[in-house]
MDTraj code that builds the backbone (N, CA, C; nanometers):
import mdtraj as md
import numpy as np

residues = "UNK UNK UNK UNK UNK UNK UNK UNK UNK UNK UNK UNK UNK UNK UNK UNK UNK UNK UNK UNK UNK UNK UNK UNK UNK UNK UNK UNK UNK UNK UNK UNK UNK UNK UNK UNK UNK UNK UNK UNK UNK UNK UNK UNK UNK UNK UNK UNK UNK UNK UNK UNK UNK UNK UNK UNK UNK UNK".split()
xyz = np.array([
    [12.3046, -2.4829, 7.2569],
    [12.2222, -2.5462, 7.1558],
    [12.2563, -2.4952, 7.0162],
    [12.3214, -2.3458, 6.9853],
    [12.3219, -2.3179, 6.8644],
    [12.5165, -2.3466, 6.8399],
    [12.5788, -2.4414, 6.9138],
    [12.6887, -2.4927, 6.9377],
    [12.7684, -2.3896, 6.9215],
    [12.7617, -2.2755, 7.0763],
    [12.8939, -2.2337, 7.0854],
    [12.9407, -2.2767, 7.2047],
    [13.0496, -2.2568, 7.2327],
    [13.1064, -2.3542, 7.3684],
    [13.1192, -2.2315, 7.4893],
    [13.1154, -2.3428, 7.6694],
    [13.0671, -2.2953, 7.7456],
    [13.1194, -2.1583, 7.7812],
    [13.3194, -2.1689, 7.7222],
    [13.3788, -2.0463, 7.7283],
    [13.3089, -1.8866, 7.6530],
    [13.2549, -1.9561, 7.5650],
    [13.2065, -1.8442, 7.4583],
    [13.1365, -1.7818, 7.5145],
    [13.0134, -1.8324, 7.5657],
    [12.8634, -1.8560, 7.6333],
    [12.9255, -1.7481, 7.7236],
    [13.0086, -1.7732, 7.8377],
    [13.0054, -1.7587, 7.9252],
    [13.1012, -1.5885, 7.9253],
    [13.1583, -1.5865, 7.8348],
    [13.2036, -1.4476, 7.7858],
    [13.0685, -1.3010, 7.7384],
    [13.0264, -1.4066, 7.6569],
    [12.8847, -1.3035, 7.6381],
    [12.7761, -1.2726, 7.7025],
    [12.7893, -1.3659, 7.8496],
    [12.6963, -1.2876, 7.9504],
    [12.7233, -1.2699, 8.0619],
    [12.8657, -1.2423, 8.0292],
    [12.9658, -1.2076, 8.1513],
    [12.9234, -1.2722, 8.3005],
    [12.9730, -1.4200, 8.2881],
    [12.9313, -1.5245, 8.3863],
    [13.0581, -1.5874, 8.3406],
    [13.1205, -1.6992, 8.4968],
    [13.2358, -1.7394, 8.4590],
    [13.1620, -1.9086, 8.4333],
    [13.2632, -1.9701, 8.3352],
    [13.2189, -2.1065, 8.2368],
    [13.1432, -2.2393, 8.3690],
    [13.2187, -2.2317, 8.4662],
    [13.1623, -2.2832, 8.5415],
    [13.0052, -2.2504, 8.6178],
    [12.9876, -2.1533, 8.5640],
    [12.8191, -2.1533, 8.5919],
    [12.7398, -2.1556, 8.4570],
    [12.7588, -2.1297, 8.3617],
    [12.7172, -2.1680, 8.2164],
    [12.7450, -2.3601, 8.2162],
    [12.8031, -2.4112, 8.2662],
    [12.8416, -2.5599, 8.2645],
    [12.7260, -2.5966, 8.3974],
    [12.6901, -2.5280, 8.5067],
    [12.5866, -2.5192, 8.5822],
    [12.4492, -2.5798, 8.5309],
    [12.4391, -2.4749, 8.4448],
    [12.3104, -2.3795, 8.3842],
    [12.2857, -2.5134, 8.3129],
    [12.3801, -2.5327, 8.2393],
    [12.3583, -2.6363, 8.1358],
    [12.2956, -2.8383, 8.1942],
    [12.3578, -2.8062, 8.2854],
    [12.3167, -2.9664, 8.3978],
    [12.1523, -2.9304, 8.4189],
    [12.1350, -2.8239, 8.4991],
    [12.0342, -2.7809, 8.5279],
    [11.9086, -2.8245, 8.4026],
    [11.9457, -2.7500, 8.3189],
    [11.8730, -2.8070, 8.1902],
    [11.8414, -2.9198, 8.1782],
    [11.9207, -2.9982, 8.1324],
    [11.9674, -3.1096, 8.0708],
    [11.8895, -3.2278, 8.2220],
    [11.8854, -3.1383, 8.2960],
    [11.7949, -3.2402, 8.4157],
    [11.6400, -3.2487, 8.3924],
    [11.6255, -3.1082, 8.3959],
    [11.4812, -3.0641, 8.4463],
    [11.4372, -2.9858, 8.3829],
    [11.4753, -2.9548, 8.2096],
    [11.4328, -2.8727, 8.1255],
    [11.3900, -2.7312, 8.2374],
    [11.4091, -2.6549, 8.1567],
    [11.3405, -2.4629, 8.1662],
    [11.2946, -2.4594, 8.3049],
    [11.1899, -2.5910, 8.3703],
    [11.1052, -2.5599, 8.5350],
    [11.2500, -2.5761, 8.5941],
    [11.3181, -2.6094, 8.6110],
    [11.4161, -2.6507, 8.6834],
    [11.5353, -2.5954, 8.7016],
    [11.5518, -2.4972, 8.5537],
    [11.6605, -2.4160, 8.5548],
    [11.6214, -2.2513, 8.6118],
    [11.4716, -2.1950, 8.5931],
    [11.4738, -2.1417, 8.6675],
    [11.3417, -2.0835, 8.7887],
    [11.3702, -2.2497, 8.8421],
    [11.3245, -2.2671, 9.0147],
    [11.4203, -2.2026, 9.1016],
    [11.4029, -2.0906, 9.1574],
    [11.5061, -2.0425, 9.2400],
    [11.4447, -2.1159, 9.4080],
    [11.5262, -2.1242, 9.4611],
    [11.5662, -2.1093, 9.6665],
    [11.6178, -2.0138, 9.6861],
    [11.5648, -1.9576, 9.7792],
    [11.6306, -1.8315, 9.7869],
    [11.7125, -1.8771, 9.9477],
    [11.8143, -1.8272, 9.9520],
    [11.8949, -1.8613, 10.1171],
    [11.8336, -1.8489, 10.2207],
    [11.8441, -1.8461, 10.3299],
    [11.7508, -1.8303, 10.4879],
    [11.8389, -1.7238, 10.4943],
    [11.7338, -1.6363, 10.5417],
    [11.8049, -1.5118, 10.6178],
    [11.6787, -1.4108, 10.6390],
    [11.7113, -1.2972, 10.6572],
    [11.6221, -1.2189, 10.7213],
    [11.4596, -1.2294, 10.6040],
    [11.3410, -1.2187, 10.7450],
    [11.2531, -1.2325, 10.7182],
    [11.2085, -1.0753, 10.5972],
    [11.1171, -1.1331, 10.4604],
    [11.0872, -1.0161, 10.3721],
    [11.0166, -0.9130, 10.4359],
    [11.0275, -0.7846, 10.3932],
    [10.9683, -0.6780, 10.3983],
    [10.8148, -0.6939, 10.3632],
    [10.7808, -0.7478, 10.2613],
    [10.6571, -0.7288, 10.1917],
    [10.5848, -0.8965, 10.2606],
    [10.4726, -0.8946, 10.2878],
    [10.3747, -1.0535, 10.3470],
    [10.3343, -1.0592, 10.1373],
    [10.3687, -1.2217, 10.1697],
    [10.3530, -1.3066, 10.0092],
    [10.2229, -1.2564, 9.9459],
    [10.1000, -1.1718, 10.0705],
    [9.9970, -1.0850, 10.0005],
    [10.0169, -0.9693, 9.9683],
    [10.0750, -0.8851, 9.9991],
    [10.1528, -0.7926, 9.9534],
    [10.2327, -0.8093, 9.7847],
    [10.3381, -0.9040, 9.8097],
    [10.3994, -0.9124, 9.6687],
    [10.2769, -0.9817, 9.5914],
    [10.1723, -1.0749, 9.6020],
    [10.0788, -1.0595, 9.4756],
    [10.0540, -0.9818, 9.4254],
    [9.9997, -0.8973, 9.5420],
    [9.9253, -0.7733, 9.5083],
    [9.9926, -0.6487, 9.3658],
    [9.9179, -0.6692, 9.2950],
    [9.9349, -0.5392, 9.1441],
    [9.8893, -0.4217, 9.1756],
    [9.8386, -0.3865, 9.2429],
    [9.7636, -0.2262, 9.2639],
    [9.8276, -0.1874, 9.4121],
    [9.8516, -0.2488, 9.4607],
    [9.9172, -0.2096, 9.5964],
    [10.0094, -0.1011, 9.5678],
])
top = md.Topology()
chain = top.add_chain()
for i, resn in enumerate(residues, 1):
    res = top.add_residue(resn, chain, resSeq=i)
    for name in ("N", "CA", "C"):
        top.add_atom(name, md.element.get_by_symbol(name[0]), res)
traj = md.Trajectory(xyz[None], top)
């Protein structure tokens, strides 16, 4: 947005251009909710129950 290009971008946060060119679709789809909605992969079940990670004083 402040027009530097994806190579540049992608130098200064040490990410290769093809995921800054990612990042940028992502956007450009589904503004900010969309770029960062993570999935996380299937694989082993978490350590912590989803009441647990709410939890602040725990």
């Amino acid at each position: 947005m402040e027009g530097y290009l994806g190579k540049d971008v992608a130098s200064m946060v040490n990410v290769c251009r093809q995921t800054v060119s990612h990042y940028v679709s992502l956007f450009n789809e589904g503004g900010l909710e969309l770029l960062l909605h993570r999935d996380f992969a299937p694989g082993r079940e978490p350590f912590l129950t989803e009441a647990l990670r709410e939890c602040r004083l725990c």
